[in-house]
N, CA, C and O atoms as a Tinker XYZ file with bonds, in Angstrom:
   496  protein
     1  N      0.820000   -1.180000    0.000000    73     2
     2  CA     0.000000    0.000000    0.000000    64     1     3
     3  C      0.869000    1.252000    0.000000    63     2     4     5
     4  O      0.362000    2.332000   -0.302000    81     3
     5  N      2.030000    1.163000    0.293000    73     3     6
     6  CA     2.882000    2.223000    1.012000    64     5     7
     7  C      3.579000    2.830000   -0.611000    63     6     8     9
     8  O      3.624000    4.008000   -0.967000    81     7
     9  N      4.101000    1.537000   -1.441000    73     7    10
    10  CA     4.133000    1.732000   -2.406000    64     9    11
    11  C      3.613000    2.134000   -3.692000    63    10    12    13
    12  O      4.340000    2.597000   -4.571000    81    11
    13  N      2.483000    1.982000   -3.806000    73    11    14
    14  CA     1.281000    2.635000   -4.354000    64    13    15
    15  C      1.137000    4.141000   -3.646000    63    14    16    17
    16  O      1.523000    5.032000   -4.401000    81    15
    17  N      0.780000    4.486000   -2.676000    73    15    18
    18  CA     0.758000    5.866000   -2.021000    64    17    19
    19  C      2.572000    6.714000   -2.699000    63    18    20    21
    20  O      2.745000    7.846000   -3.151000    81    19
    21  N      3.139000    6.088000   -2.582000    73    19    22
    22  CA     4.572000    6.884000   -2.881000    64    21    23
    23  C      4.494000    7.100000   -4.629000    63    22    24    25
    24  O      4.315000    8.250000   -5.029000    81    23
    25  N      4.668000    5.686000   -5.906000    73    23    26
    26  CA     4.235000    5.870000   -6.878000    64    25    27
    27  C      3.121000    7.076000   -7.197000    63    26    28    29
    28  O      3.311000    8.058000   -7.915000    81    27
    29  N      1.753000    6.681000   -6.371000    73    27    30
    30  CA     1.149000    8.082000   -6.705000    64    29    31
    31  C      1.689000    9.630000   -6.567000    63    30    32    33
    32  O      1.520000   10.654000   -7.229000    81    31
    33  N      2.420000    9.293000   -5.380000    73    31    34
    34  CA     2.646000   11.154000   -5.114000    64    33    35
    35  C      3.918000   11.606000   -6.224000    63    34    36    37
    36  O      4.112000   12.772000   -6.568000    81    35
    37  N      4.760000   10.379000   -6.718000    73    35    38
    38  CA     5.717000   10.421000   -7.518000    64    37    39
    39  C      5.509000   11.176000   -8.785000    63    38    40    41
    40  O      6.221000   11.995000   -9.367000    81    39
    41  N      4.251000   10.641000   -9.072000    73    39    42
    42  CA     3.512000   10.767000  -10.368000    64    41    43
    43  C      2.535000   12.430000  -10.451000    63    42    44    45
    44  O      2.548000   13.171000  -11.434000    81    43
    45  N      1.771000   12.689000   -9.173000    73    43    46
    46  CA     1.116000   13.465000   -9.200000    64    45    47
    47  C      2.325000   14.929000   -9.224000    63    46    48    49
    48  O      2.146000   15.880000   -9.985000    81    47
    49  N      3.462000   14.849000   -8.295000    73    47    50
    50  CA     4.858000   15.782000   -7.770000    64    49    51
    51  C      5.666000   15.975000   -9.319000    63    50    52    53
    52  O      5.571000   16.834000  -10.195000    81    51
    53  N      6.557000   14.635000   -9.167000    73    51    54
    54  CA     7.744000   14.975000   -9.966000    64    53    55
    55  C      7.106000   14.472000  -11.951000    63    54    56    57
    56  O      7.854000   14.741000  -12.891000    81    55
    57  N      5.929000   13.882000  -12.159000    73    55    58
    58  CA     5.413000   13.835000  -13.578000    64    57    59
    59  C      4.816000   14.730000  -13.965000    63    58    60    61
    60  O      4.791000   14.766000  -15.195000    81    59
    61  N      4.163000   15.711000  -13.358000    73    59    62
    62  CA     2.640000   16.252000  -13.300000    64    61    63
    63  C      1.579000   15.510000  -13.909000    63    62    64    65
    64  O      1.051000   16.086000  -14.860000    81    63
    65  N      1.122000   14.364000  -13.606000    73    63    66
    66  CA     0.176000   13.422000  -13.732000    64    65    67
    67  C     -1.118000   14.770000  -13.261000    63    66    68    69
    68  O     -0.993000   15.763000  -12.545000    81    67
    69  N     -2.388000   14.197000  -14.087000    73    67    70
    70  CA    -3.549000   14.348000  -13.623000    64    69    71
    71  C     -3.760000   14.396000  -12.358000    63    70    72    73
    72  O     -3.098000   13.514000  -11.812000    81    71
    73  N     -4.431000   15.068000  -11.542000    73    71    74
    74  CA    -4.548000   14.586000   -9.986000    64    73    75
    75  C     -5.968000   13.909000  -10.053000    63    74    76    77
    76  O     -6.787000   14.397000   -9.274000    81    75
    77  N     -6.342000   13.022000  -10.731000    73    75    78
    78  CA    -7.630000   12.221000  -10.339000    64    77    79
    79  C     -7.075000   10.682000  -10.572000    63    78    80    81
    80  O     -7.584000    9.632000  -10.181000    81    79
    81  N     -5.663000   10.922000  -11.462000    73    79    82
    82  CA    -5.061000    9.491000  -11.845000    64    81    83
    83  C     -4.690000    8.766000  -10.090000    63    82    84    85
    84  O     -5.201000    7.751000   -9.618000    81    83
    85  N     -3.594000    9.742000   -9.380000    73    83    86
    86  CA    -3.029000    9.146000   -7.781000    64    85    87
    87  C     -4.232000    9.355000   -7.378000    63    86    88    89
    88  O     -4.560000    8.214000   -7.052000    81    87
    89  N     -5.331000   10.168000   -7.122000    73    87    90
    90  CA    -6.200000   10.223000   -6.337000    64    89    91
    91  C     -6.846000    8.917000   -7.021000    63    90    92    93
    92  O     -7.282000    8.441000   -5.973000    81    91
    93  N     -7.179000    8.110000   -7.869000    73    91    94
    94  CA    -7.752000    7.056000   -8.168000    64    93    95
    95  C     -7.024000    5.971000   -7.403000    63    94    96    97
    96  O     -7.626000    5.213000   -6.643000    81    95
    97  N     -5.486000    5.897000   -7.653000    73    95    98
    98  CA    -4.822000    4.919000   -7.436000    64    97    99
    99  C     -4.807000    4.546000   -5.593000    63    98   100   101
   100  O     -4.798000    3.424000   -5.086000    81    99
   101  N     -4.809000    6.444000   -4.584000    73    99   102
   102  CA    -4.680000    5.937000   -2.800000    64   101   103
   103  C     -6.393000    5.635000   -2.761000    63   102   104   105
   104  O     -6.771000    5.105000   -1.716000    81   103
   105  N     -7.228000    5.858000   -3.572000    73   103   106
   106  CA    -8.571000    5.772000   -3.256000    64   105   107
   107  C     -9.051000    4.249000   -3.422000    63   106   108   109
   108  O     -9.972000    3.831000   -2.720000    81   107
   109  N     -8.409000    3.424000   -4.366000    73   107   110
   110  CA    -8.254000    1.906000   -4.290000    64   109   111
   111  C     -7.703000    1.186000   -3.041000    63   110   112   113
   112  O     -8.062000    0.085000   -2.624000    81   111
   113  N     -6.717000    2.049000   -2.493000    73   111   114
   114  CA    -6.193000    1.569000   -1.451000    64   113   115
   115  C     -6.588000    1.633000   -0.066000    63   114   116   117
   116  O     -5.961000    1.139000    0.870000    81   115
   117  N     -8.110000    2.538000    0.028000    73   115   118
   118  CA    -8.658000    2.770000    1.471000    64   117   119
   119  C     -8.966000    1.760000    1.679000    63   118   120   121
   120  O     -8.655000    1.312000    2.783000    81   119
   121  N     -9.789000    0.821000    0.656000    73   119   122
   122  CA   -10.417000   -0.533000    1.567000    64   121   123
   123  C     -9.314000   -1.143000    2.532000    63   122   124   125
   124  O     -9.589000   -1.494000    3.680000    81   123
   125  N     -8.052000   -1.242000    1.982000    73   123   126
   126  CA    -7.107000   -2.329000    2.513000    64   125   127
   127  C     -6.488000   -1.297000    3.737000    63   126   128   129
   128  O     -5.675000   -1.854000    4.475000    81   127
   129  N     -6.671000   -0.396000    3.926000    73   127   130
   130  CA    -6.436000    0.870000    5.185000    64   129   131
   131  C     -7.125000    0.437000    6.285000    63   130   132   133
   132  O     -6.826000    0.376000    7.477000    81   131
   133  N     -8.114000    0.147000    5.653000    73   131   134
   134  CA    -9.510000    0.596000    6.553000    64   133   135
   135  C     -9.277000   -0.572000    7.113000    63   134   136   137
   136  O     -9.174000   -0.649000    8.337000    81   135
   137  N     -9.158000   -1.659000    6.314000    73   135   138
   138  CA    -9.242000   -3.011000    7.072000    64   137   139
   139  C     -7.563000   -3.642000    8.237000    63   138   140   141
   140  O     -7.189000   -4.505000    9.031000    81   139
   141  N     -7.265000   -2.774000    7.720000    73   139   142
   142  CA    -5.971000   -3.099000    8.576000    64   141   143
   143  C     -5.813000   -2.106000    9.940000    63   142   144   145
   144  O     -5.288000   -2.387000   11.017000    81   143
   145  N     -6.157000   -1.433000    9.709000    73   143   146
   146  CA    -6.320000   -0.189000   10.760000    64   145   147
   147  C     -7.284000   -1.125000   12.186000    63   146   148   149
   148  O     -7.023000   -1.320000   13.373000    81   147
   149  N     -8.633000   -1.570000   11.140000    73   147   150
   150  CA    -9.383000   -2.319000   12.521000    64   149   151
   151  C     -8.639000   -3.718000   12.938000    63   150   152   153
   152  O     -8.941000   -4.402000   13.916000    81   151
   153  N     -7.884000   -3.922000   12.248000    73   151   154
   154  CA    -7.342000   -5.285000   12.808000    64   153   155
   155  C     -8.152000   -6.502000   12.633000    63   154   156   157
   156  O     -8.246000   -7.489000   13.364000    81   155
   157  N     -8.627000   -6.270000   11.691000    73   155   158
   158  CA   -10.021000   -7.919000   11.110000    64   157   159
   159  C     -9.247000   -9.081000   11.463000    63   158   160   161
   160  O     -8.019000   -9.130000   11.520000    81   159
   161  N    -10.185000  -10.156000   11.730000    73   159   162
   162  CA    -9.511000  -11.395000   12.184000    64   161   163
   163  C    -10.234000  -12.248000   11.552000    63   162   164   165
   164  O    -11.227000  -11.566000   11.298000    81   163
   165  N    -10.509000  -13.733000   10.928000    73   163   166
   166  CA   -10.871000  -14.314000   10.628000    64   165   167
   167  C    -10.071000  -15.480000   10.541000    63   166   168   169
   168  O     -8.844000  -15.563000   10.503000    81   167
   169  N    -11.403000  -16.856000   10.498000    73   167   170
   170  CA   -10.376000  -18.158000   11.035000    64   169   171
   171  C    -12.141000  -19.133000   10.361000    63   170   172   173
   172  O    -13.182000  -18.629000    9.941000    81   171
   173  N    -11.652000  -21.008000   10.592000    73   171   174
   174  CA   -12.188000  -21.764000    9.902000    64   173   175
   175  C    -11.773000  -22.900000   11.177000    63   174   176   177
   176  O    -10.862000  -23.709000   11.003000    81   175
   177  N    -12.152000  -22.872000   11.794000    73   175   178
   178  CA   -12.306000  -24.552000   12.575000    64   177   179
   179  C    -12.707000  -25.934000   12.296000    63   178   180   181
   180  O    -13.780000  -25.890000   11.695000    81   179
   181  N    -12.437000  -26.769000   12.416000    73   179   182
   182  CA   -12.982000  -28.043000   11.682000    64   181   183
   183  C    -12.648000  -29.327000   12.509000    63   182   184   185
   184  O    -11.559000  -29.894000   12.414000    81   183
   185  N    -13.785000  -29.797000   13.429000    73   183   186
   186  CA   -13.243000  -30.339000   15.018000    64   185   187
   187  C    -13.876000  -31.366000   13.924000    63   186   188   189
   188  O    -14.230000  -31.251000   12.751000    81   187
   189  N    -13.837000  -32.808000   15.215000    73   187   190
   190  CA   -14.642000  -33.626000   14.415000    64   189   191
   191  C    -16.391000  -33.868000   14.425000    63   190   192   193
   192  O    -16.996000  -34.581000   13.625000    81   191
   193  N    -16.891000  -33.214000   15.350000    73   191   194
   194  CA   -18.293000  -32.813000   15.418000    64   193   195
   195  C    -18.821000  -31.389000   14.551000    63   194   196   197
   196  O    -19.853000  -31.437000   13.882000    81   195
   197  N    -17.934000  -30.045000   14.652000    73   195   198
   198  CA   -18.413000  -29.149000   14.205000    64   197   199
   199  C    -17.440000  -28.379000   13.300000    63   198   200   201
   200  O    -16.253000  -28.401000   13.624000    81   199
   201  N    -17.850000  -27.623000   12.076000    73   199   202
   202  CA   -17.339000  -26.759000   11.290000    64   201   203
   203  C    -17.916000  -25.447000   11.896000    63   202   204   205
   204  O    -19.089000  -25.077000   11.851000    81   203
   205  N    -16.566000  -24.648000   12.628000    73   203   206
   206  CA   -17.448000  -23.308000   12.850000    64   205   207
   207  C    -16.380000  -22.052000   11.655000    63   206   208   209
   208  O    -15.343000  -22.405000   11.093000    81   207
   209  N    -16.779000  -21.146000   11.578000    73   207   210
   210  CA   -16.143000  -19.667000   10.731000    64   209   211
   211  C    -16.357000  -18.430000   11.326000    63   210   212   213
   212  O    -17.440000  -18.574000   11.894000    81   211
   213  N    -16.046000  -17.537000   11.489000    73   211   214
   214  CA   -15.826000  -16.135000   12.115000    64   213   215
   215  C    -15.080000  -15.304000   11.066000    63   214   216   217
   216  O    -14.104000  -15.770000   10.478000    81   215
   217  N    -15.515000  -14.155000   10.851000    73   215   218
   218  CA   -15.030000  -13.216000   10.349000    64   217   219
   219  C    -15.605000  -11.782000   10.827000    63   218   220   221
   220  O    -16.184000  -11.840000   11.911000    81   219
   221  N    -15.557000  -10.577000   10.255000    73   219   222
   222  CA   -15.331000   -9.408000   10.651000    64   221   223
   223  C    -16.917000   -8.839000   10.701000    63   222   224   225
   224  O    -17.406000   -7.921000   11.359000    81   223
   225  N    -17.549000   -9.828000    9.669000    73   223   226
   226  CA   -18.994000   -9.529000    8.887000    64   225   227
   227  C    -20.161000  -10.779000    9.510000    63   226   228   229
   228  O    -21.353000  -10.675000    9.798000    81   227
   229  N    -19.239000  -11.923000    9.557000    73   227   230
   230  CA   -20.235000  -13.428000    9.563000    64   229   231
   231  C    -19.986000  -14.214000   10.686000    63   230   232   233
   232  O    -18.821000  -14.155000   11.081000    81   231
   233  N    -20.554000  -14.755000   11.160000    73   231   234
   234  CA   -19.882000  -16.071000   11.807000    64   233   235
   235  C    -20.859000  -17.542000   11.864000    63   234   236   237
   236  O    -21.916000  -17.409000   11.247000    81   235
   237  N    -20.731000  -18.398000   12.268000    73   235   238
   238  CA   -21.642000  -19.500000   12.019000    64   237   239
   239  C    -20.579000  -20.991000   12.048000    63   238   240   241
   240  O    -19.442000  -21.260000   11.658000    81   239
   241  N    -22.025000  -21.937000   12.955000    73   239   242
   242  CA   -21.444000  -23.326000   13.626000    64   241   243
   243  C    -22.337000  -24.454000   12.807000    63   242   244   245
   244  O    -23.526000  -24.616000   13.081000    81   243
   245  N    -21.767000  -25.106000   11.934000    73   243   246
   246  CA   -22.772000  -26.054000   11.296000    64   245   247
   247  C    -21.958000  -27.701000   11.760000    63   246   248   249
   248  O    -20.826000  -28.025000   11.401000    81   247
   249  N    -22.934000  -28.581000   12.661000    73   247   250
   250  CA   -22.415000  -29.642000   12.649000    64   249   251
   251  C    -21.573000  -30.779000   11.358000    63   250   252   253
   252  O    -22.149000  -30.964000   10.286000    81   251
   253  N    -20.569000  -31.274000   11.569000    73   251   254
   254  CA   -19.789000  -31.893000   10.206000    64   253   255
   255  C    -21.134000  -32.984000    9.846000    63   254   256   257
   256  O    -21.064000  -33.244000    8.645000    81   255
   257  N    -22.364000  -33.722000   10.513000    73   255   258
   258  CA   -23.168000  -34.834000   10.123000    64   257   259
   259  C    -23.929000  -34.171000    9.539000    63   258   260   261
   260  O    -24.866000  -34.722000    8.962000    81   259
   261  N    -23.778000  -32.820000    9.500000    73   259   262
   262  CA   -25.141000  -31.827000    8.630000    64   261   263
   263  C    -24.742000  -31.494000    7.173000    63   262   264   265
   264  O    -25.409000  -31.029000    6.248000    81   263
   265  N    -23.505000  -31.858000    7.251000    73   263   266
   266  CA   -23.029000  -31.585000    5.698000    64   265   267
   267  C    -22.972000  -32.665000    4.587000    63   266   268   269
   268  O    -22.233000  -33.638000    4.740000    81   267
   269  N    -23.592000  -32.547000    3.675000    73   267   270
   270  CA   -23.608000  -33.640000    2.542000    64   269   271
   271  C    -22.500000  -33.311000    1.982000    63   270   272   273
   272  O    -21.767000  -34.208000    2.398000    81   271
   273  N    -21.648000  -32.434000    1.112000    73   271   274
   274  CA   -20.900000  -32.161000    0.631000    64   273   275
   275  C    -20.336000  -30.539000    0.449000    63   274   276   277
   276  O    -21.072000  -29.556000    0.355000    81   275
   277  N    -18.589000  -30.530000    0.423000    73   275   278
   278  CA   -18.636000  -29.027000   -0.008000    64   277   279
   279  C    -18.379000  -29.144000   -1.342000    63   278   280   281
   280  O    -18.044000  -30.113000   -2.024000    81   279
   281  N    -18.566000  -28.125000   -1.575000    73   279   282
   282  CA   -18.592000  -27.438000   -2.891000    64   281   283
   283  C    -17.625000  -26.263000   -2.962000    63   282   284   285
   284  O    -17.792000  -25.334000   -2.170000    81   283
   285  N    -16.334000  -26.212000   -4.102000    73   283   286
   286  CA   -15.554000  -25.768000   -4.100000    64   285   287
   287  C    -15.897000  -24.972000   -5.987000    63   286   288   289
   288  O    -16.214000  -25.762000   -6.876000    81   287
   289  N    -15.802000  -23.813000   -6.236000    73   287   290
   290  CA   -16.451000  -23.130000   -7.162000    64   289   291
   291  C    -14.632000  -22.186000   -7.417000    63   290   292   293
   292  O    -13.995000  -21.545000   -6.582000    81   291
   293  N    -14.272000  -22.505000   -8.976000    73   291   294
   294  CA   -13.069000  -21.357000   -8.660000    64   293   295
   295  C    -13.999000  -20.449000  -10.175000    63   294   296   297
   296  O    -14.390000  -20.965000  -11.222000    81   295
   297  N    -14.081000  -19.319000   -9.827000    73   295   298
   298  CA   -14.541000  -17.772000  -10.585000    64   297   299
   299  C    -13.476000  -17.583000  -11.562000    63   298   300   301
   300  O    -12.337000  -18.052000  -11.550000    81   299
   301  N    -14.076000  -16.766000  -12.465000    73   299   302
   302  CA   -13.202000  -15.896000  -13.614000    64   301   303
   303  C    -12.094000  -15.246000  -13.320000    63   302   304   305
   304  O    -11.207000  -14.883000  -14.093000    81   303
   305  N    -12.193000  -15.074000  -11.874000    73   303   306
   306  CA   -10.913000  -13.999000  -10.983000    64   305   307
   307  C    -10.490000  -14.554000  -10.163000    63   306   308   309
   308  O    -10.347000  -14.047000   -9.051000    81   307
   309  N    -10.032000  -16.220000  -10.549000    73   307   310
   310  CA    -9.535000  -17.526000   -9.793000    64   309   311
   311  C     -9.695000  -17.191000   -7.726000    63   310   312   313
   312  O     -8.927000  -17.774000   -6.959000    81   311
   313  N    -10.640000  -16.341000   -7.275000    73   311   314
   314  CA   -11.150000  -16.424000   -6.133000    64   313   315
   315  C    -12.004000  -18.006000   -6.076000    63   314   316   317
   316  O    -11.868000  -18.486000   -7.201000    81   315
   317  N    -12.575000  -18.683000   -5.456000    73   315   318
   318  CA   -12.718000  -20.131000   -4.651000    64   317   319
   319  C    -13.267000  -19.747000   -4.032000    63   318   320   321
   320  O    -12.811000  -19.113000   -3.080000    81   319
   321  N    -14.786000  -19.957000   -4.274000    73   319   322
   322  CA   -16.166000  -19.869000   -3.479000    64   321   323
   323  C    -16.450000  -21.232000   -2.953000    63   322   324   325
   324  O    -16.413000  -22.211000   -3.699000    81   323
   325  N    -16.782000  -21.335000   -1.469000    73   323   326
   326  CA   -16.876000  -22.353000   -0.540000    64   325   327
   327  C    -18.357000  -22.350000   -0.465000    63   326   328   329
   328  O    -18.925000  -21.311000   -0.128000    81   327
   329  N    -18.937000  -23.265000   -0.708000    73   327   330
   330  CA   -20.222000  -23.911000    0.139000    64   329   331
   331  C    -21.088000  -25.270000    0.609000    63   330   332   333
   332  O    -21.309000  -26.335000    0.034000    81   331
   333  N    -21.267000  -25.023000    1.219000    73   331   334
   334  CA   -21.363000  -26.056000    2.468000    64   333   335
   335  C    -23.288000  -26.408000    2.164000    63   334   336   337
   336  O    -24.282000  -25.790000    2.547000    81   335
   337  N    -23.128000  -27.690000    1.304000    73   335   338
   338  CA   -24.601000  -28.575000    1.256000    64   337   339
   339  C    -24.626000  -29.186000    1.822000    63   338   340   341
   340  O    -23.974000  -30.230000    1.828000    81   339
   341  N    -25.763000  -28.639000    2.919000    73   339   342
   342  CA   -26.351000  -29.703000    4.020000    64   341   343
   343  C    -27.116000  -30.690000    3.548000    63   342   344   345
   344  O    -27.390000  -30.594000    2.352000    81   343
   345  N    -27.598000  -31.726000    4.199000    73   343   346
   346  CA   -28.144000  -32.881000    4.157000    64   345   347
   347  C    -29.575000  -32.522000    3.809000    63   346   348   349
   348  O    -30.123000  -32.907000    2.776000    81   347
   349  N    -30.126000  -31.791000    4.698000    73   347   350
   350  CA   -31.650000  -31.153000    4.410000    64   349   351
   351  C    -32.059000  -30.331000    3.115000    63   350   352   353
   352  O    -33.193000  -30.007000    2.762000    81   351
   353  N    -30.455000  -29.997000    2.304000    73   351   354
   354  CA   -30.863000  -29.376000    0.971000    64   353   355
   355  C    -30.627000  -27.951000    1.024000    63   354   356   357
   356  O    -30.664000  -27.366000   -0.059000    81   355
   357  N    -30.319000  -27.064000    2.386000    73   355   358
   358  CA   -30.220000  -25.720000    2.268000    64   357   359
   359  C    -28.544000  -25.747000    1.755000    63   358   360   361
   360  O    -27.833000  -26.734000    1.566000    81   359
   361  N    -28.258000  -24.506000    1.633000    73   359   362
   362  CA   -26.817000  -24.156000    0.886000    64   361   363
   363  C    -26.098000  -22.843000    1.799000    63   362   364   365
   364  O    -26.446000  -21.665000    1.875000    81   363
   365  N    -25.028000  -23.532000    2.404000    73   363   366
   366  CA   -24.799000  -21.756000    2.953000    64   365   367
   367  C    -23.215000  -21.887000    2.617000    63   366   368   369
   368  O    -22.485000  -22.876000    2.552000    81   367
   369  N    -22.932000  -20.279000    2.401000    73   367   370
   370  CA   -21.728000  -20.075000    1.131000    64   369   371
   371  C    -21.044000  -18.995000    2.403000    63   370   372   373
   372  O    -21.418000  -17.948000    2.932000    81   371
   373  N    -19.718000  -19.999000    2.550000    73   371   374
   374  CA   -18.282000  -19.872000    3.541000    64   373   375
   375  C    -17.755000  -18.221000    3.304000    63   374   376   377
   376  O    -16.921000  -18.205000    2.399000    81   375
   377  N    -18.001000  -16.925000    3.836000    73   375   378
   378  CA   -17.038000  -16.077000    3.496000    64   377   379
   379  C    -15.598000  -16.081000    2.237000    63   378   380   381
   380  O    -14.867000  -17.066000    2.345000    81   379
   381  N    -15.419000  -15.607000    1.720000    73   379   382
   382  CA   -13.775000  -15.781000    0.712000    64   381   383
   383  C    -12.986000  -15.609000    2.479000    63   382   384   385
   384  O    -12.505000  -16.578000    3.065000    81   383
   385  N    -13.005000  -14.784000    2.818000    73   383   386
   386  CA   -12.078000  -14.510000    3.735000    64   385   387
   387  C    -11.589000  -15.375000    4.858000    63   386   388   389
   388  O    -10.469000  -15.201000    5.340000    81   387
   389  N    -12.622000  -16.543000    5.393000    73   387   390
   390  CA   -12.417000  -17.357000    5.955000    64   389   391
   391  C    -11.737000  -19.193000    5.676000    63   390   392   393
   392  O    -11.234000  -20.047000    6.405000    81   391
   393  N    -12.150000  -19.076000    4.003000    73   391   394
   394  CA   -11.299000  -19.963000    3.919000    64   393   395
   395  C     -9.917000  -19.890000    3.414000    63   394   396   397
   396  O     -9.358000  -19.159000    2.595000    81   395
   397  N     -9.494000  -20.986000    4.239000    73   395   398
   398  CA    -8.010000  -21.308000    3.689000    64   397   399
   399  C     -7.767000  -21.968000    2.615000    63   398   400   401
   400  O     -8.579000  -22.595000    1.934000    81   399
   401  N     -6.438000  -21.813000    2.420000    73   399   402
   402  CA    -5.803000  -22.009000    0.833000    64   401   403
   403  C     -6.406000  -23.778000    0.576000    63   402   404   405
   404  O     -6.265000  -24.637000    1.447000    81   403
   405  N     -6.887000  -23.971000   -0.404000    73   403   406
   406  CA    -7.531000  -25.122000   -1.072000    64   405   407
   407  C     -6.622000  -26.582000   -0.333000    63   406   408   409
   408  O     -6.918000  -27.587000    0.313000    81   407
   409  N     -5.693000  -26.103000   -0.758000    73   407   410
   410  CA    -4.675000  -27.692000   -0.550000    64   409   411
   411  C     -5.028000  -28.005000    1.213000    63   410   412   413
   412  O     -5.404000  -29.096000    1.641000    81   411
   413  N     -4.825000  -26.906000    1.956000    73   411   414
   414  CA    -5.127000  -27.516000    3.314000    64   413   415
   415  C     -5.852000  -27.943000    3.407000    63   414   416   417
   416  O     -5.857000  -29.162000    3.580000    81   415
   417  N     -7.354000  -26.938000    3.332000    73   415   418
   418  CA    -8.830000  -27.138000    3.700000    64   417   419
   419  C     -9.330000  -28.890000    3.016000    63   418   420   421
   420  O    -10.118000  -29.682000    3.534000    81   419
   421  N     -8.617000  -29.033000    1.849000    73   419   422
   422  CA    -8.999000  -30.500000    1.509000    64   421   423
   423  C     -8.414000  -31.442000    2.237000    63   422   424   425
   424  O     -9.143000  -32.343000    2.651000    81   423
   425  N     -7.006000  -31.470000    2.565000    73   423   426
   426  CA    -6.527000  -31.881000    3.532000    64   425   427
   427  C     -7.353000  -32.530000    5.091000    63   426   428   429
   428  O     -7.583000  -33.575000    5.698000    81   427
   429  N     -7.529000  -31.258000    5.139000    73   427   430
   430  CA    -9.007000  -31.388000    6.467000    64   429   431
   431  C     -9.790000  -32.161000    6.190000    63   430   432   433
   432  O    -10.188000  -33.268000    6.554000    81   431
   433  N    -10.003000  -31.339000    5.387000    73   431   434
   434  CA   -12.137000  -32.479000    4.909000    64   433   435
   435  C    -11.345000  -34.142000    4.847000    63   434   436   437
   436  O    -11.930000  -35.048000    5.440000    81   435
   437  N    -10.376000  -34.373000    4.307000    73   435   438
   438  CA   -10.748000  -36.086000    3.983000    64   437   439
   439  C     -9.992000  -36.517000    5.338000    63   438   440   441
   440  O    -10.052000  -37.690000    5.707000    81   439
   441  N     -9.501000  -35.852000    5.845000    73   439   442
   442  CA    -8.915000  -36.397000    7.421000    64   441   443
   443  C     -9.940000  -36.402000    8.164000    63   442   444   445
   444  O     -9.864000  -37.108000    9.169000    81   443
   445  N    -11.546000  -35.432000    7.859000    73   443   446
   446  CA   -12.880000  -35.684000    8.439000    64   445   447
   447  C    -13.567000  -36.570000    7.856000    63   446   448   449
   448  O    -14.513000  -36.994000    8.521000    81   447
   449  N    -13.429000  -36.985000    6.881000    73   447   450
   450  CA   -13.706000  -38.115000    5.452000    64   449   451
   451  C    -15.511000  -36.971000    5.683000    63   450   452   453
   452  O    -16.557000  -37.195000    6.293000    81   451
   453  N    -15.024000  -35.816000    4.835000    73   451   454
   454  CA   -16.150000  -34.960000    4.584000    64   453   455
   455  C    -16.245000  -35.365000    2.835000    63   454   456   457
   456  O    -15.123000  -35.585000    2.378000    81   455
   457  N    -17.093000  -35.462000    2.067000    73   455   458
   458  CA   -17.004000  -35.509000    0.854000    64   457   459
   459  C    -16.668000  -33.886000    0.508000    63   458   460   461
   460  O    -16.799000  -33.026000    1.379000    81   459
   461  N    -16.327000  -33.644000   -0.541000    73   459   462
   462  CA   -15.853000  -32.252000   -1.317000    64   461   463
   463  C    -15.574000  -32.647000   -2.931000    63   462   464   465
   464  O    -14.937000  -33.546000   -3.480000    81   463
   465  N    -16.420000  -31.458000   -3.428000    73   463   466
   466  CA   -15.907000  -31.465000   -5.198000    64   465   467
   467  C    -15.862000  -30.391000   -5.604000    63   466   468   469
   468  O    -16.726000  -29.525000   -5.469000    81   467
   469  N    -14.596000  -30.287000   -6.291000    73   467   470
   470  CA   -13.916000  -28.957000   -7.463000    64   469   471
   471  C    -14.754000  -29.199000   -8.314000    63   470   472   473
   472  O    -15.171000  -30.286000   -8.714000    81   471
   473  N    -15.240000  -27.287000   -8.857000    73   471   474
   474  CA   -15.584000  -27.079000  -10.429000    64   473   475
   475  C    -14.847000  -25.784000  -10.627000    63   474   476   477
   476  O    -14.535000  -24.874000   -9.858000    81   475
   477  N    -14.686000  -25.981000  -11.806000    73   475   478
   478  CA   -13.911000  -24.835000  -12.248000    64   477   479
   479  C    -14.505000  -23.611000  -13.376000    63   478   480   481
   480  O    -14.877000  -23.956000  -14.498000    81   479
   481  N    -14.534000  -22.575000  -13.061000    73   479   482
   482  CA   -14.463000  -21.539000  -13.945000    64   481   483
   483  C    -16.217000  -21.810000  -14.137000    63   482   484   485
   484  O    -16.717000  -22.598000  -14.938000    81   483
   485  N    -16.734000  -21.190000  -13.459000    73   483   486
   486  CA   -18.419000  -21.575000  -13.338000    64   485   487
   487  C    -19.046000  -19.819000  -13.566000    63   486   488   489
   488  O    -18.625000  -18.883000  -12.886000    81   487
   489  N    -20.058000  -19.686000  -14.607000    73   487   490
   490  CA   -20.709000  -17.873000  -14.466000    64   489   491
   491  C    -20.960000  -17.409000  -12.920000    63   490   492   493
   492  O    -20.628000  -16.410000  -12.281000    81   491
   493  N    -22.050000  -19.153000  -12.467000    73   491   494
   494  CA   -22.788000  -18.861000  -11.325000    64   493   495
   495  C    -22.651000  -19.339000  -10.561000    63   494   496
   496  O    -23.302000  -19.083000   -9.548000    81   495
């Protein structure tokens, strides 16, 4: 971020850049300010009775016998959408922020012998 803020002032000072170009470029960078400033925390538990998640926005405890399968979704912008099909048929979709990098989290699941299936590059 620090670098981006310096590039901009570089550009706006010693180029005479536009001033809406750096003001575009530190104005991209408030989200990641903002979020570091509060100190967000987020995490993914996976006991052998319960899957719980916490984040800054969500949190939620779904027993592991309630889950039929996850569902692992990778997007156009290789982000990896998590969700968790329960047995009863409802669908509830894991924060990005709470899960961990793919290779572990599968790791987990079959050391829970949770079923899980990759699709790739999906609209929806």
């Amino acid at each position: 971020m620090a670098l981006v803020w310096v590039f901009a002032l570089v550009l706006w000072l010693r180029l005479d850049a536009v001033w809406w170009l750096p003001a575009l470029m530190v104005g991209l960078t408030v989200p990641a300010v903002i979020e570091a400033w509060r100190n967000d925390t987020s995490g993914l538990v996976l006991t052998g009775q319960t899957l719980s998640w916490s984040s800054a926005r969500q949190s939620g405890t779904v027993a592991v016998a309630d889950v039929d399968h996850v569902h692992f979704n990778t997007r156009l912008d290789f982000a990896v959408s998590t969700k968790l099909h329960l047995v009863d048929g409802t669908v509830l979709r894991l924060p990005i922020e709470v899960v961990p990098p793919y290779p572990d989290l599968v790791t987990a699941l079959d050391a829970a012998a949770m079923r899980h299936e990759r699709h790739h590059f999906s609209f929806f």
